[in-house]
DRENMARBA-756596 format. One record per residue (C-alpha): residue number from 1; x, y, z. Coordinates in steps of 0.2 Angstrom, whole numbers, plus 5000, padded with zeros to 4 digits. Layout:
BEGIN
+-----+------+-------+------+
:   n : east : north :   up :
+-----+------+-------+------+
: NUM :    X :     Y :    Z :
...
+-----+------+-------+------+
This chain:
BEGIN
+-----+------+-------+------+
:   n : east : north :   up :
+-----+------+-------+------+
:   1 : 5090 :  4898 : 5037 :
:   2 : 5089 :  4881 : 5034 :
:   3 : 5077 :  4872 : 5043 :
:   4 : 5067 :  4856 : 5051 :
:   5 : 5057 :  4851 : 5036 :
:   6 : 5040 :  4844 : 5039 :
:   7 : 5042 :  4825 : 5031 :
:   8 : 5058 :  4823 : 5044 :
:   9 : 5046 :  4825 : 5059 :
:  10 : 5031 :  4816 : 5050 :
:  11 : 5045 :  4802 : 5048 :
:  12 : 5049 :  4802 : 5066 :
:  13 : 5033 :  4804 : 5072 :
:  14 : 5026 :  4785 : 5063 :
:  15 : 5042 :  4779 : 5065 :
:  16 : 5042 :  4780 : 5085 :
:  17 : 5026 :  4776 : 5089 :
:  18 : 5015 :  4763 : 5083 :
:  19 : 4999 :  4769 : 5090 :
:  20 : 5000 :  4786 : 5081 :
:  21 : 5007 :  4776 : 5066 :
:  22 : 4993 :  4765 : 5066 :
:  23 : 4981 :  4781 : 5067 :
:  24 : 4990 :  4789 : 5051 :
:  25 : 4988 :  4777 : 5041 :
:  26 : 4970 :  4772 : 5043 :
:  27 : 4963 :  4784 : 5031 :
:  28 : 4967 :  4785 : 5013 :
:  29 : 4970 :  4803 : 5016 :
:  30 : 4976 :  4811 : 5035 :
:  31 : 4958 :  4819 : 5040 :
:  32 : 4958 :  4833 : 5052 :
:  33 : 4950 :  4821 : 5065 :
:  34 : 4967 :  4808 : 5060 :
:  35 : 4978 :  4826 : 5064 :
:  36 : 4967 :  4830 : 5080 :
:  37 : 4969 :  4812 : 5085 :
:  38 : 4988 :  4813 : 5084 :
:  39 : 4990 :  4829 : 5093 :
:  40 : 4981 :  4821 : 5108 :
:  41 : 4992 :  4808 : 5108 :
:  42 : 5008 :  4816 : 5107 :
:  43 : 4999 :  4827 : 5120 :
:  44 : 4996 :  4814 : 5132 :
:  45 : 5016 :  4807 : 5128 :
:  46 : 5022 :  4825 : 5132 :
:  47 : 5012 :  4828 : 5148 :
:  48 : 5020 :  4810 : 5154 :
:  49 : 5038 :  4817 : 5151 :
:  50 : 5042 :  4813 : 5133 :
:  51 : 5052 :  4826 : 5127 :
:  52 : 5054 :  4817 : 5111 :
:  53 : 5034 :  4819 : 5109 :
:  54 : 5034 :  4839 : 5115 :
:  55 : 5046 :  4842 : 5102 :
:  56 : 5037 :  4833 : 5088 :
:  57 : 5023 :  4843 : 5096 :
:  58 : 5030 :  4859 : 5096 :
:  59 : 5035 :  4857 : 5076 :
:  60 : 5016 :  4853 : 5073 :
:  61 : 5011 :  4867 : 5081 :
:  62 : 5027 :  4878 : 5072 :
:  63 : 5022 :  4870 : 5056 :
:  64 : 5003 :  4876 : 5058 :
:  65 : 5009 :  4895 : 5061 :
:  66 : 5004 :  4892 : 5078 :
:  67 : 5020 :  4900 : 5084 :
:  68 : 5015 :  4905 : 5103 :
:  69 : 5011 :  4887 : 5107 :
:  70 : 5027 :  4882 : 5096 :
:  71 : 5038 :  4892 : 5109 :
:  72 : 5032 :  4887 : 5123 :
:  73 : 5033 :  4869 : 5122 :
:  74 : 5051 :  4873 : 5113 :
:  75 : 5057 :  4885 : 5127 :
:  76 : 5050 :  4870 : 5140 :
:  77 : 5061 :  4858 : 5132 :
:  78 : 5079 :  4867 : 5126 :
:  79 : 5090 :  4863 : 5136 :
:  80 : 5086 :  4842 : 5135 :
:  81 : 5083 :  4844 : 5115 :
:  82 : 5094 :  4853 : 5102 :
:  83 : 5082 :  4853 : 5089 :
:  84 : 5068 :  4864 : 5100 :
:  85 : 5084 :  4878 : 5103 :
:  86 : 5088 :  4876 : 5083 :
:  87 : 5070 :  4880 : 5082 :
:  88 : 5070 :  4893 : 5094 :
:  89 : 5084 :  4902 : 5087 :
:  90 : 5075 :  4900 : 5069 :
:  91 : 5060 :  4910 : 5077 :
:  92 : 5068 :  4923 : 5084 :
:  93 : 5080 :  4924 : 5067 :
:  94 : 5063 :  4926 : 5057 :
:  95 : 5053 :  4933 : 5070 :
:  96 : 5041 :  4921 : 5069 :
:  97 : 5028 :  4923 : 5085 :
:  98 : 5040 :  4934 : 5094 :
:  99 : 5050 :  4952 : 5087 :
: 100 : 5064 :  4946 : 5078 :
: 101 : 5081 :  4946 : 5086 :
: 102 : 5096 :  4942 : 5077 :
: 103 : 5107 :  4942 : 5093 :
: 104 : 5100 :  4931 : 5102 :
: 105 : 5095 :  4919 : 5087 :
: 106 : 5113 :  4918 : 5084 :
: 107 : 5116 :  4915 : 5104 :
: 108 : 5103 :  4900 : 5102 :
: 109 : 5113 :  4894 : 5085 :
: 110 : 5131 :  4895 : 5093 :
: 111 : 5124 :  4883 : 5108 :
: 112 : 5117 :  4871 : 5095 :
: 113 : 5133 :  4869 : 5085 :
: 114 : 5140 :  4866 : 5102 :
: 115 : 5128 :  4850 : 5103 :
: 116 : 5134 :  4834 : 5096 :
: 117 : 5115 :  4831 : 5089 :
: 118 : 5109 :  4828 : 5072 :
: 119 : 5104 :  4848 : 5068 :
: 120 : 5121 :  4852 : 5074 :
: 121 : 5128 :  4854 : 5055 :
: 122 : 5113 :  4863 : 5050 :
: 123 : 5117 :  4877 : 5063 :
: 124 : 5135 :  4878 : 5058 :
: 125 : 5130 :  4882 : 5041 :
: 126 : 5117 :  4897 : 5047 :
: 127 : 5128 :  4905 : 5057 :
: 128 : 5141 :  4905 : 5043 :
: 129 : 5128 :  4912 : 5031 :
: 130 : 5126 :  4927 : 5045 :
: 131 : 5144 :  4930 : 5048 :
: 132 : 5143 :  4929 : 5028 :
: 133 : 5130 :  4942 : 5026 :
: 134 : 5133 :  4951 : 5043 :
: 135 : 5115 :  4948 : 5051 :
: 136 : 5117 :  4948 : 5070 :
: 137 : 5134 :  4949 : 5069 :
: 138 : 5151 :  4956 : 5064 :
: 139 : 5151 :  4951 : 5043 :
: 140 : 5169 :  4940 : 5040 :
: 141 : 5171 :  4929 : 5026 :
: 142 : 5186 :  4919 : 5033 :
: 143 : 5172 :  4916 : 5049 :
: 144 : 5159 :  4910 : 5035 :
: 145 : 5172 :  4899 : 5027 :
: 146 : 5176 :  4891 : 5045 :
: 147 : 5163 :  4886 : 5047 :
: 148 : 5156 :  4882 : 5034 :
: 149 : 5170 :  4869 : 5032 :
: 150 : 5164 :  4862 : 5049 :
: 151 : 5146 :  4861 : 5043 :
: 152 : 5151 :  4854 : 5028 :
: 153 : 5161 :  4839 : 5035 :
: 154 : 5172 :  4833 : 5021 :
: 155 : 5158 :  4829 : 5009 :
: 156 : 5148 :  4819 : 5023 :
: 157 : 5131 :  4817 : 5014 :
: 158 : 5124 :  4816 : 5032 :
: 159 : 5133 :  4835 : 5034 :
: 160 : 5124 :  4850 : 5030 :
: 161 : 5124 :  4847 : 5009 :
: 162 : 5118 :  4867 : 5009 :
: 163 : 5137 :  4870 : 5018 :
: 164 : 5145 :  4860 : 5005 :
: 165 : 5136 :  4869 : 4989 :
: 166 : 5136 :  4885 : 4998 :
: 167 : 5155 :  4882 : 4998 :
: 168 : 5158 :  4881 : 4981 :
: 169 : 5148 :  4897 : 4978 :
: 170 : 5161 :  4906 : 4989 :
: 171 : 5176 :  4899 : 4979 :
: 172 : 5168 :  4909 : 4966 :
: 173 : 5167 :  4925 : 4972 :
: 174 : 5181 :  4936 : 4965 :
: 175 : 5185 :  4941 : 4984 :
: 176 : 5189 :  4924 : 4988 :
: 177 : 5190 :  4916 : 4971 :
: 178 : 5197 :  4896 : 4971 :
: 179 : 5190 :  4889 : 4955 :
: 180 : 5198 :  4871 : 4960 :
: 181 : 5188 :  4872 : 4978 :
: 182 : 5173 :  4878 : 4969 :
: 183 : 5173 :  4862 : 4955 :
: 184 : 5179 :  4852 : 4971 :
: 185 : 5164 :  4857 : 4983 :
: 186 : 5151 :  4857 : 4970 :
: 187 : 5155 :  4840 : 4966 :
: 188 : 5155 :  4835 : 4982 :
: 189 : 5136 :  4844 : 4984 :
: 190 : 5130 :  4838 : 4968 :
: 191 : 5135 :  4818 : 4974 :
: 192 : 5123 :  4821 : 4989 :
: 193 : 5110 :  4827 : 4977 :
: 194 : 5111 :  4847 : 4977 :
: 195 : 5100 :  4852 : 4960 :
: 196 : 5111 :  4869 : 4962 :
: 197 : 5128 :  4862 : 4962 :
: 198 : 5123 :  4850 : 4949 :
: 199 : 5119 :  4866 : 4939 :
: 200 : 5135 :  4877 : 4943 :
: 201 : 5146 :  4859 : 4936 :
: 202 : 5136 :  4860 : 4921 :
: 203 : 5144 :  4879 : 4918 :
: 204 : 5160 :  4875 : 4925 :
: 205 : 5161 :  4861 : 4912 :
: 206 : 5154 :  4872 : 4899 :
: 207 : 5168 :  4885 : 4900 :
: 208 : 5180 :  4875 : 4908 :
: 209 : 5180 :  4885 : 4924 :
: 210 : 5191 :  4875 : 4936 :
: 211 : 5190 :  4860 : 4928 :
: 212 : 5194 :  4856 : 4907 :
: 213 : 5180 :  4860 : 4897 :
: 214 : 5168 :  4845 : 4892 :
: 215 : 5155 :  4850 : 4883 :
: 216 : 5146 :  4833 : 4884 :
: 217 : 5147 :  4832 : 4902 :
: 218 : 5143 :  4850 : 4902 :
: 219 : 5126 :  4846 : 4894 :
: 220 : 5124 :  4831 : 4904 :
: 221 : 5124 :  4840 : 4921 :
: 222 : 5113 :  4855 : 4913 :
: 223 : 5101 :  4844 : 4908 :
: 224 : 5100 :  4835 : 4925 :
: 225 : 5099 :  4850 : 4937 :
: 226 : 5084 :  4858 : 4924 :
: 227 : 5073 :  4846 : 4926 :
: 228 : 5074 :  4847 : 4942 :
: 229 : 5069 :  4863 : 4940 :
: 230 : 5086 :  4874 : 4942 :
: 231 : 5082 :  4889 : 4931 :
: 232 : 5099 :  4893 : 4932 :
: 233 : 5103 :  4876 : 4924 :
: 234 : 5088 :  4878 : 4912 :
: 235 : 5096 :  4898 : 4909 :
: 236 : 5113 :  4889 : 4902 :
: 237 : 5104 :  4875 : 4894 :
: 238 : 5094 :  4887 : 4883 :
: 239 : 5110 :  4896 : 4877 :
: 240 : 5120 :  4877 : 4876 :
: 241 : 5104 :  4871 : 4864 :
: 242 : 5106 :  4887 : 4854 :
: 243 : 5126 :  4887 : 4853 :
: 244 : 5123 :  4869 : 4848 :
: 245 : 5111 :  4877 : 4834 :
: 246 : 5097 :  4867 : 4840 :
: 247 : 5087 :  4882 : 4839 :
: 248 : 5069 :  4874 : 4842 :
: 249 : 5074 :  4867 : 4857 :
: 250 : 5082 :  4883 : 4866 :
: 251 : 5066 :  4893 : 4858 :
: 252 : 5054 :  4879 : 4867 :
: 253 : 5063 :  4879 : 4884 :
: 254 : 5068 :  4897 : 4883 :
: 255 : 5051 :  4904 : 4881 :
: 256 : 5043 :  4892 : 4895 :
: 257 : 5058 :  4901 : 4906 :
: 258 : 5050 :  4918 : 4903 :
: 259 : 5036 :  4915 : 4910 :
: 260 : 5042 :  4911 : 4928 :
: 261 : 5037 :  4925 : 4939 :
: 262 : 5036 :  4921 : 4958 :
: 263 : 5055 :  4920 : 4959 :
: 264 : 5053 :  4920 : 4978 :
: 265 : 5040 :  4902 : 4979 :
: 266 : 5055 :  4896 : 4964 :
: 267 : 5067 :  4900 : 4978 :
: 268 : 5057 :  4892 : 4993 :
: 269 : 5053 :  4874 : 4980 :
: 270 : 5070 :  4872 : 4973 :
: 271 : 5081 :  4877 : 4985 :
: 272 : 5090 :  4888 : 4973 :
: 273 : 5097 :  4907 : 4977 :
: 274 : 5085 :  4920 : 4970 :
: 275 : 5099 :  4931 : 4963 :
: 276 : 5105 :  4915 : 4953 :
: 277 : 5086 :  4912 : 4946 :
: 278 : 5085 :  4930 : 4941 :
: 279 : 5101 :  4926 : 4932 :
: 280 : 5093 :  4910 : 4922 :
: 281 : 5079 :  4921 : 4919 :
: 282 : 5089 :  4933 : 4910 :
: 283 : 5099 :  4921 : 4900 :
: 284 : 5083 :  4911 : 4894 :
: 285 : 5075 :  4928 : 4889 :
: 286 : 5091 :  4934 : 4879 :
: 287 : 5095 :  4918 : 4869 :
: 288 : 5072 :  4919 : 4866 :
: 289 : 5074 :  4935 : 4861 :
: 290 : 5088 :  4931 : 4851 :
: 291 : 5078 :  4918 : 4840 :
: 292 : 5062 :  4926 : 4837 :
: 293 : 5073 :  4942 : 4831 :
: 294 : 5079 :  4930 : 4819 :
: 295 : 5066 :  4918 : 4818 :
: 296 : 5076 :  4901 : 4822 :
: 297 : 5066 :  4888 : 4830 :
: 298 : 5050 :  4900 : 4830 :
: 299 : 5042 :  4911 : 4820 :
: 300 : 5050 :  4929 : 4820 :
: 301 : 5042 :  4943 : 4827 :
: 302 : 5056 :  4956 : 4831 :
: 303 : 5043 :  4966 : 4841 :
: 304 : 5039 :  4952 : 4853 :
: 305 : 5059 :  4951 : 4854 :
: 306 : 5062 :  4968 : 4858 :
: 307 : 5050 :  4968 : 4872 :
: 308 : 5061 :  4952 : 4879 :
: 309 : 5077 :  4961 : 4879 :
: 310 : 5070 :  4975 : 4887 :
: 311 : 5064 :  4964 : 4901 :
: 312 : 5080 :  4957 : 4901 :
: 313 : 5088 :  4971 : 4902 :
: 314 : 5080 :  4977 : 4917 :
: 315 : 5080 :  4958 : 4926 :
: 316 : 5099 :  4959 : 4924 :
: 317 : 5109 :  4972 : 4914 :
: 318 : 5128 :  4966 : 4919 :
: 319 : 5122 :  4949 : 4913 :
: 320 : 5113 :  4956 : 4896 :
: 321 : 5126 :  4968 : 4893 :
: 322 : 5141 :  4953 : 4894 :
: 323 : 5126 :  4945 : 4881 :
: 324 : 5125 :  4961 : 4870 :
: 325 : 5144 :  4963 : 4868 :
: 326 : 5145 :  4943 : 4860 :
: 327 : 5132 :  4948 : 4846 :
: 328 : 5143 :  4960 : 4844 :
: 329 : 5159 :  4950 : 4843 :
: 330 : 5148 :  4936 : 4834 :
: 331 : 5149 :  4925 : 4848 :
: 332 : 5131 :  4924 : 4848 :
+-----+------+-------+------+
C-alpha cells in the first residue's frame, strides 16, 4: 500500500510549530533527547485538543513500530483526520499491531477516498490495486481501472503519480492491452518524476511499443531511470549498450546488475515492482553472459558464463527463453 512517508510528517511537524522547530534544529544531528523532547511537545499539543499534533504523534509512534500506541491515538482521532483512518486501514491491511483484516482495511480506505483531503488520491489507488489483485475484495480490472483513473486525476502531479504509472502498466497487460494509453500514462508519470515510468518509455521507444521507435530518446530515458536505480531500466540499458556494440559498457553495467540480490529492499528504495527487477536482472545477466562467452568487453570465460545463464534461467525462463531464441535467429 502506499503510504504517509516519514519526511512528509517531519515536514509538517517544523513547519507548524516553531517551538518544536526551533528544538530540531538545535543540534547538528536530531539526538534522542531532541526526539524525547518533541514527543513531549507534541504530547502536551494533543492532550490540549490538537488533533493535528495527535496525528503527527501517532505517525511518530507508527513510524517507531510502536503500533499499539499508533492506534490508539489514530482510532481517538479518525473521524476529525483522514490521514489517521488512511493509517488505520494501512494497519489493519498489513497487520501491523493488530491481525491483519483486509475487509475492514478496505472499509477504512473506501471512507477515505470519500474525504476531500490530501491522502484521498493515495486511497483511490490502494483500493484499486486490491480490487486489481483481489485482496479483501471481489478481483475486477474495470473496478481497478476506475479508479485508478480517479486516483490518477488527469496527470495532476499532486494526484497519486503511483495511479498514473500503475496505469500505464495495466494498458500493457494483454487482457487489457492499450499501447497508446500505456505511452500516454507513463508519460504523464514519468513528468511527475516516476523512476519506473521513465524506464517503461525507454522500452517503449526502444521497440516502438505505442509510440515510433527513437532510438535516441529511447537511450536517453534508459539512462535517466538507471541511475536512478531502475534495474529494469538498467536491464534494457545493458542489452541497448551491447546492441549498440558498446560491449565494455554493457559488460561493466551488466555484471554490477548480477550482483543485486535483496530484490525485496530494491523494491521498498526504488519504488519499482519486484517482478519487473527480477526481469532487469534477467536481462543484465543474459546479455553478461553473452559477453564473457564471447569475451567482448571482458575477458572470456565461457564457464563463468554458463553459470549466468543458468541463474538466468532460473530468475526468469519466458524472459531467457525469448533471449535464447534471438541467438538463435542472430538477433543477438
Amino acid at each position: 500500500m502506499e503510504k504517509i512517508t516519514t519526511s512528509k510528517f517531519l515536514n509538517a511537524i517544523t513547519e507548524n510549530y516553531k517551538d518544536i522547530r526551533e528544538e530540531m534544529m538545535q543540534p547538528a544531528e536530531i539526538s534522542a533527547e531532541s526526539v524525547e523532547k518533541t514527543l513531549n511537545l507534541l504530547k502536551e499539543k494533543a492532550e490540549s485538543g490538537d488533533s493535528h499534533a495527535a496525528f503527527l504523534l501517532g505517525q511518530i509512534h507508527y513510524e517507531e513500530g510502536r503500533y499499539t500506541e499508533a492506534e490508539m491515538i489514530f482510532d481517538g482521532i479518525k473521524d476529525e483526520d483522514p490521514r489517521a483512518l488512511y493509517q488505520l486501514a494501512v494497519m489493519y491491511y498489513d497487520g501491523l499491531g493488530t491481525e491483519e483484516d483486509l475487509g475492514k482495511a478496505m472499509e477504512l480506505m473506501r471512507r477515505v477516498a470519500l474525504w476531500d483531503s490530501s491522502v484521498r488520491h493515495a486511497a483511490l489507488y490502494n483500493l484499486g490495486r486490491a480490487y486489481l489483485e483481489g485482496y479483501g475484495v471481489q478481483e475486477s480490472s474495470a473496478e481497478a481501472e476506475r479508479l485508478w483513473l480517479l486516483a490518477a486525476d488527469d496527470g495532476n502531479p499532486n494526484a497519486s503519480v503511483e495511479a498514473q504509472s500503475s496505469l500505464g502498466m495495466f494498458y500493457c497487460r494483454p487482457e487489457t492491452l492499450d499501447l497508446t494509453k500505456a505511452f500516454l500514462w507513463h508519460s504523464e508519470a514519468c513528468g511527475n518524476g516516476s523512476v519506473e515510468s521513465q524506464g517503461a518509455l525507454g522500452v517503449m521507444y526502444l521497440y516502438g511499443l505505442g509510440v515510433q521507435k527513437d532510438p535516441d530518446s529511447a537511450l536517453f530515458c534508459l539512462k535517466a531511470s538507471a541511475e536512478r536505480g531502475n534495474v529494469y531500466a538498467q536491464g534494457h540499458l545493458t542489452a541497448c549498450y551491447y546492441q549498440r556494440k558498446l560491449y565494455s559498457r554493457a559488460a561493466a553495467l551488466g555484471e554490477r546488475v548480477c550482483g543485486y540480490e535483496d530484490i525485496s529492499a530494491i523494491a521498498r528504495h526504488t519504488g519499482c515492482v519486484e517482478e519487473f527487477i527480477r526481469k532487469g536482472i534477467t536481462i543484465a545477466m543474459f546479455y553478461f553472459a553473452r559477453c564473457l562467452y564471447l569475451g567482448r568487453g571482458v575477458l572470456q570465460n565461457r564457464d563463468r558464463a554458463k553459470a549466468y545463464f543458468t541463474q538466468a534461467a532460473r530468475m526468469d525462463p519466458e524472459i531467457c527463453q525469448e533471449l535464447q531464441m534471438n541467438v538463435v535467429l542472430g538477433r543477438i
